[in-house]
N, C-alpha and C positions, 0 to 999 in steps of 0.2 A: 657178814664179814667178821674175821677173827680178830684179836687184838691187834696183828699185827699190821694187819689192811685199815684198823682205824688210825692207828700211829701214823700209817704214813701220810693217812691223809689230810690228820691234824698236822703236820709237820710242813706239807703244802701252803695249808691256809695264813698259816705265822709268818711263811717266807723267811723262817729264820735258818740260819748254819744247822741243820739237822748234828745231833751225836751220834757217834760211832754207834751205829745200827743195834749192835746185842745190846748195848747199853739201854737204846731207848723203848727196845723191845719189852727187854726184861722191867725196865722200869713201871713202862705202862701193865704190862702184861702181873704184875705183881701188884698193882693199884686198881681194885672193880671198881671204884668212884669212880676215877680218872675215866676209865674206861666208857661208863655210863652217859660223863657229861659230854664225851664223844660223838656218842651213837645219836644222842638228843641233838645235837647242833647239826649234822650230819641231816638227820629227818628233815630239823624246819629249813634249810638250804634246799632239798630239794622242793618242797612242799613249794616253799617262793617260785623257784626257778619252771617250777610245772605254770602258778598262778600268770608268773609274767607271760610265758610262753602261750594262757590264753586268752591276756586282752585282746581286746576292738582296737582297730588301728585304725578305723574309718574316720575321715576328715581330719588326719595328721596330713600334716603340709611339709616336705621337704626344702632343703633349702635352695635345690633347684628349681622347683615350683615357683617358690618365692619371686627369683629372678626373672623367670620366664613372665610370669604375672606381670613383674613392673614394667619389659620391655612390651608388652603388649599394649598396654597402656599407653606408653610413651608414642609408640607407630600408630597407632588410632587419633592421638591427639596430634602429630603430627601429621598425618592425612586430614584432620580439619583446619590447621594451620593454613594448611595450601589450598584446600579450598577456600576458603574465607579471602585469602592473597587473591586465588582468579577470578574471584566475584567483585572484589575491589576493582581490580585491576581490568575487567572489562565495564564494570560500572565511571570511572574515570574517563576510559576511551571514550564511551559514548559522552561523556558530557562533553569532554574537551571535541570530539568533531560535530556535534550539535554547534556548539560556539563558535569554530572555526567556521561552519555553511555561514553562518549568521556573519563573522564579521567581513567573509568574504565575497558575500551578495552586492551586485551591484547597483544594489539600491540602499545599501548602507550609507551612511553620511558622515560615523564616525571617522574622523583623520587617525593616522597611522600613531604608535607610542611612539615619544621619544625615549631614544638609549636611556634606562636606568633608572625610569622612572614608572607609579602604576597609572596606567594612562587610562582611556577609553575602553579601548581593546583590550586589557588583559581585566581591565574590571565587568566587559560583557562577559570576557569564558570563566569570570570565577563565577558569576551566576550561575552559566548553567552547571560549572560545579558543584554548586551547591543544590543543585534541583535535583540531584542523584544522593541526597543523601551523606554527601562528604563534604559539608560545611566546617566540621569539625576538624579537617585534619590539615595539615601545616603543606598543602602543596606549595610548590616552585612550579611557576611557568617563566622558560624560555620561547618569545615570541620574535618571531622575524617576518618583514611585511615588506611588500614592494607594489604600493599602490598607486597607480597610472590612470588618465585622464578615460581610460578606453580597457582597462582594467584591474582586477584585486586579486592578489597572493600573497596566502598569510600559511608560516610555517609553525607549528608549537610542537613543543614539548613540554611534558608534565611529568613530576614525580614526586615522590613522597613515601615515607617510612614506614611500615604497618607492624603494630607491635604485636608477638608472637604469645602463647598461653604455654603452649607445652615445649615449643622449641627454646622455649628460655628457658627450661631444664636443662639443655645442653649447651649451655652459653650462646645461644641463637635468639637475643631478644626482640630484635625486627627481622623484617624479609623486605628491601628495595621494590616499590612500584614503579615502573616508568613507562609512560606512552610517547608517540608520536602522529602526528596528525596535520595534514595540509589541505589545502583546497587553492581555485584557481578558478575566477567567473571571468570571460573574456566577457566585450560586449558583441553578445552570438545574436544572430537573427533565430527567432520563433515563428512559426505559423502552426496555428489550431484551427480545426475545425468542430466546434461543439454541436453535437447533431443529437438534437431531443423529440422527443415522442409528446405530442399533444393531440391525442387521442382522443376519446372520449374517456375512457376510462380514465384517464387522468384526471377526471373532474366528476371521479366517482360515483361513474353514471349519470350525474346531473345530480347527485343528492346531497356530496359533501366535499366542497372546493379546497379542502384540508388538506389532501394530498399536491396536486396543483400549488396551492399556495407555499406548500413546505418547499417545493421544487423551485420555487422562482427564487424562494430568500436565497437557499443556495447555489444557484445559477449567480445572482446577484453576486455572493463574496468569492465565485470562481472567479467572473469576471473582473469583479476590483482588486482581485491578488494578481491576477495574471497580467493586467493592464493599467493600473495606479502609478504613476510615474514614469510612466513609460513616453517621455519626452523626446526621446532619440528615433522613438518607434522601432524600434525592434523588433515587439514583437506584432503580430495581426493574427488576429480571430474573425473566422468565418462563421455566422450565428444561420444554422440549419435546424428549423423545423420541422416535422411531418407530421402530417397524420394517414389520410390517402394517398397522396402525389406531394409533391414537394414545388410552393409557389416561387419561381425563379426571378418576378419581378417583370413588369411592363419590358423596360429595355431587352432585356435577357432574351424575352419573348420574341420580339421582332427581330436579332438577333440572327436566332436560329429559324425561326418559320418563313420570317422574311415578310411581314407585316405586323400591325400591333394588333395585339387585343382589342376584343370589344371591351369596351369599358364597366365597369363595375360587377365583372363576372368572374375575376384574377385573371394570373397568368399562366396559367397550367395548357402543359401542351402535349400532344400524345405522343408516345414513344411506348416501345412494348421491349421487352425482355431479349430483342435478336436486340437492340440500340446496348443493352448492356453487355450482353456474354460477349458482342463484338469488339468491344472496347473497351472492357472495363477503366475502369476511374478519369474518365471523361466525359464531358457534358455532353447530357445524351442528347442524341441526331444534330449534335452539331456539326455543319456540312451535308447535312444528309436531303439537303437542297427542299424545295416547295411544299408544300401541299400537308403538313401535319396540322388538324382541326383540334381548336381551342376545346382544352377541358373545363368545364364552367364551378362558380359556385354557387350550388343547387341551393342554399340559403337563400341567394339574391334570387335568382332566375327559377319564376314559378310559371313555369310551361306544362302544359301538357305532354306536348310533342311538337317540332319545330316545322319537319319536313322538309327542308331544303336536302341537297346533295351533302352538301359541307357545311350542316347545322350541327348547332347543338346537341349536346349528350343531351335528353330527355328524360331526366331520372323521375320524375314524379309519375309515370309510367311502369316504373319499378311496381312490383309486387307488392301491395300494402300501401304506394304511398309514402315512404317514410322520407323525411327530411331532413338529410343529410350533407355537408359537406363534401364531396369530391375534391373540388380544388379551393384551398383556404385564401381569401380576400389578402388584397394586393399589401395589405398591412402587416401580414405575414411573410411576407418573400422574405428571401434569403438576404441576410445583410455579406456581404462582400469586404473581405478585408479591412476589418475595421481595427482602428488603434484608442479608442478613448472612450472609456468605461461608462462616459455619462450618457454616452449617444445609445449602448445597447441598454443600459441601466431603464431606458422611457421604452425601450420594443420589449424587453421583460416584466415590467409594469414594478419596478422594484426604486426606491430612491437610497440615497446615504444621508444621514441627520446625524448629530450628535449625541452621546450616550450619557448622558445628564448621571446615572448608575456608577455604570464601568470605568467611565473617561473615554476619549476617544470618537470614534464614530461608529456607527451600525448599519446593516441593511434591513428595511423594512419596506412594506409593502406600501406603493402607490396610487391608492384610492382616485388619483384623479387621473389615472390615464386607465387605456382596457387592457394593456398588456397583453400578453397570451392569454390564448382560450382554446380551450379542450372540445375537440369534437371530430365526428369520423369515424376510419377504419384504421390501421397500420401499416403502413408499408415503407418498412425499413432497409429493407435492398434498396427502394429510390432512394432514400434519403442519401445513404453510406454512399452510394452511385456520384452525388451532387458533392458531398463531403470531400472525398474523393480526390473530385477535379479540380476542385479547387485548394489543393496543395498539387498539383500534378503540374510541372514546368509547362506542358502539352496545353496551358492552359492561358497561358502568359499572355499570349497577346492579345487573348480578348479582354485581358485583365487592362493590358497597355489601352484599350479604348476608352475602358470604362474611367481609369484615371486622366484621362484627356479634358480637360476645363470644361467643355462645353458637353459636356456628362457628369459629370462632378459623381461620379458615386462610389470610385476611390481614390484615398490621398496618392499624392501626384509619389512621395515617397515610395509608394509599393507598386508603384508600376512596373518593375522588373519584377515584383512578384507572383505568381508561384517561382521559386530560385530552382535550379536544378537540382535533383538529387544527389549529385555528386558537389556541390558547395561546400565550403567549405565551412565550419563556424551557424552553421542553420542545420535546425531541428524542427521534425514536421508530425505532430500529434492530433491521433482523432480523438476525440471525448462522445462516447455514444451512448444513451441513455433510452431506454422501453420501459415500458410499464404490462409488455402484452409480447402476444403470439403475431407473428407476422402475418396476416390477410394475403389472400390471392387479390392480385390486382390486374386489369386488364388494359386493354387500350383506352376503355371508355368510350369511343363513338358504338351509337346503335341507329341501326339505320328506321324511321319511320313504323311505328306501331310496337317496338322493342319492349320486351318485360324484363330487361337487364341487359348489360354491357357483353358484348361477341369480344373475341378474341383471347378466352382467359386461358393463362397456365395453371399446371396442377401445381398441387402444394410442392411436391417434390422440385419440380422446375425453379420454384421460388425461393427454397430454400437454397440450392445447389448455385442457383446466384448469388445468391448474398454470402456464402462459401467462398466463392472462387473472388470477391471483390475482397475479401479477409484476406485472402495468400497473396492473391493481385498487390495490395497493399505491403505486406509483412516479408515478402522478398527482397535477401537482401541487395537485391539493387535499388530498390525505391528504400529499406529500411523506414518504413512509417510506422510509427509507434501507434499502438490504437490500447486505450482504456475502454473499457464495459461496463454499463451498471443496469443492473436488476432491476428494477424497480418496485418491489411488490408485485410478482411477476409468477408464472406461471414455472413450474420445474424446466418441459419443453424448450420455453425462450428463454430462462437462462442458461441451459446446454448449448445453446444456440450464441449466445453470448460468449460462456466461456470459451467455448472452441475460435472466438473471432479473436477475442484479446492477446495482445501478449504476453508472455509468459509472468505470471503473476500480480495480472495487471487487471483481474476481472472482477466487479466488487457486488457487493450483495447490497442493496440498501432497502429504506422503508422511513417511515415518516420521521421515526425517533431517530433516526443517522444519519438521514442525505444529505445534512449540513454537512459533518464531520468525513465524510465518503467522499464529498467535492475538496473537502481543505487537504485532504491526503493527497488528493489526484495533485492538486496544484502543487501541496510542498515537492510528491515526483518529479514532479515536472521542471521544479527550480532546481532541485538534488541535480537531475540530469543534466542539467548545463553544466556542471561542475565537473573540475576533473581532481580527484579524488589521489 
């Protein structure tokens, strides 16, 4: 560039009022210093301007970065905000309608709060508030209760403040909790039928009564949850055993065959598989007039072979010999609508003591009586068949017999029970319990020189009954609620299980759980009376 291209450029850089042009021309243009110290400043300006033009700009953060950053942050914390809020706020729920079943069960005692004050009631739901973990935090409950000699309805509300982390960036320092929650126990009628497996395998083949025994404790605290205070009688439990055939008891027997038993052999009486598909959940061949021959208990009765027309099964004629129960001793029949927990407490072989530990009482095992005992085959279509009918209205007036004084072997109370399915305020629950695969069972007579029992169905016939006694049941016009349990059990049987129960109602157990497997069924069971 010439002097005068530097002039001008100096002239730029000053940002001063340039001079009349030839002036500052000729001025520089007459000055070679001037000139020089020009060209020099000129060089290092651009020299810079190349240096700056080639830094690294890597990990410069603009200022809109910046911003975008800190709203990201803020919506992230604010998405844990409201999490935290739903996990409260379903944690709450559940305490507060935990408290609510509890203060409105009919076997509470607590009396109602009065206005304005913290009474009974509102200091049981702050319990179970606190058993969630939110003891700490400052709830309000509003309680309202309307409790009658014949029932409990209690309404709440709960709320409380929950302090916010990032929405209090935005002046959002809490977020309002609130629930509501009610319940309503009328005094409803119950009928159960608990129908358990006493197998042999239940008594672990004969080598370890561990299983068996776990089974009774908890048999023992279903029946004293279910039946403890139960003064009004409301509710009745039908106590169904099996193992081969299902023992119906001396009465029951003559009955339907229309003479008694011989004595000391049970009361098991022959019926085959047409007594069921024909009528599901009624007491098989009942009506079915004369001539059904006693199924005996091959424990007591050591025969060879009998020989009469209308003799004894002759199992000891069996192949091998082996000595087995058929039909379980009259000490096992079916109990019949029972209300009072101490009476099945001595047929379970289970008592209640006090808990010198915990407080309170416990179920343990009864050494001085036999209780149940494990032995036999399976056959749980009979059972479910007996179960059954005794919630089945269809069933009532032999119930109305059996409650008649001069039978004493139901209270005078439930002789209008089985109620009908369509009653009002009554709910009808099977409790089934296997430990096994269901056994082909036959009629049991063999006529004179027999090496096993004639008339048997195939597995499939067997199965396809105890099926059709599932839906029999589970339609909704009977609506019978049926629970399941596993027992340490085979995959087979409990497919066969699950498919019987309803819907969520089919349970897995084993030694370590069958306590806890029964207290569930039972809380169900009390949940269900309640309306919600």
């Amino acid at each position: 560039m010439d002097c005068i291209g530097v002039a001008v450029l100096g002239m730029r850089r000053k940002a001063v009022r340039p001079k009349p042009i030839d002036r500052a021309v000729a001025a520089l243009c007459d000055d070679p210093r001037r000139a020089e110290t020009k060209t020099r400043r000129r060089a290092i300006l651009l020299r810079q301007l190349h240096e700056f033009a080639a830094q690294d700009e890597r990990g410069a953060i603009t200022l809109l970065m910046v911003v975008l950053f800190i709203l990201m942050i803020l919506a992230t914390g604010t998405a844990l905000d409201f999490a935290e809020h739903e996990s409260e706020r379903a944690d709450l729920q559940s305490a507060v309608d935990r408290g609510v079943l509890a203060a409105a069960s009919m076997r509470q005692t607590l009396a109602a709060d009065k206005d304005g004050d913290d009474g009974p009631i509102e200091d049981l739901i702050r319990k179970y508030v606190a058993t969630r973990s939110l003891s700490d935090r400052n709830v309000t409950l509003s309680i309202n209760e309307d409790f009658q000699a014949t029932s409990r309805e209690i309404a709440v509300t709960a709320n409380y403040d929950m302090g916010t982390r990032f929405l209090n960036m935005v002046g959002k320092p809490s977020l309002p909790i609130a629930v509501n929650s009610g319940a309503l126990e009328k005094d409803a009628a119950v009928e159960i039928s608990l129908i358990f497996d006493t197998s042999g395998s239940m008594d672990g083949n004969g080598t370890d009564p561990a299983k068996l025994n776990s089974f009774k404790i908890a048999a023992g605290k279903f029946v004293d949850q279910m039946l403890s205070d139960n003064d009004q009688k409301k509710t009745s439990m039908n106590m169904v055993q099996y193992d081969w055939l299902v023992n119906p008891g001396p009465w029951m027997y003559e009955r339907v065959v229309g003479s008694a038993p011989t004595g000391g052999q049970g009361s098991c009486y022959e019926s085959t598989l047409t007594d069921l598909n024909a009528s599901p959940g009624t007491i098989p061949a009942l009506g079915a007039g004369s001539g059904r021959r006693q199924i005996v208990d091959a424990r007591e009765l050591k025969l060879s072979e009998d020989g009469g027309a209308n003799s004894y099964l002759p199992p000891a004629s069996w192949p091998g010999g082996v000595w087995t129960d058929i039909c379980a001793p009259d000490e096992a029949a079916i109990k019949y609508l029972q209300y009072d927990a101490a009476g099945l407490f001595e047929t379970i072989g289970v008592k209640k003591v006090p808990d010198l530990i915990n407080g309170g009482d416990q179920i343990v095992l009864d050494t001085s009586v036999t209780g149940i005992e494990a032995d036999g085959s399976t056959g749980t279509y009979w059972a479910l068949q007996w179960g059954l009918a005794l919630l089945n209205p269809a069933s009532q007036p032999v119930m109305a017999q059996m409650a008649a004084p001069s039978v004493g072997l139901v209270d005078p109370a439930f002789a209008d029970r089985p109620v009908s399915f369509s009653a009002a305020k009554t709910s009808k629950y099977v409790v089934l319990l296997t430990d096994g695969m269901m056994n082909i069972q036959g009629d049991y007579y063999s006529p004179p020189g027999a090496t096993g029992p004639t008339g048997l169905p195939t597995q499939f016939e067997v199965e396809s009954a105890f099926k059709g006694l599932c839906s029999w049941a589970k339609d909704p016009t009977r609506d019978i609620t049926i629970f399941t349990v596993s027992y340490e059990t085979i995959p087979q049987a409990e497919a066969l299980m699950n498919a019987c129960a309803s819907p969520g109602l089919a349970f897995r157990a084993d030694q370590g759980n069958i306590d806890s497997v029964f207290e569930q069924i039972a809380d169900t069971i009390e949940r269900l009376r309640l309306v919600l």
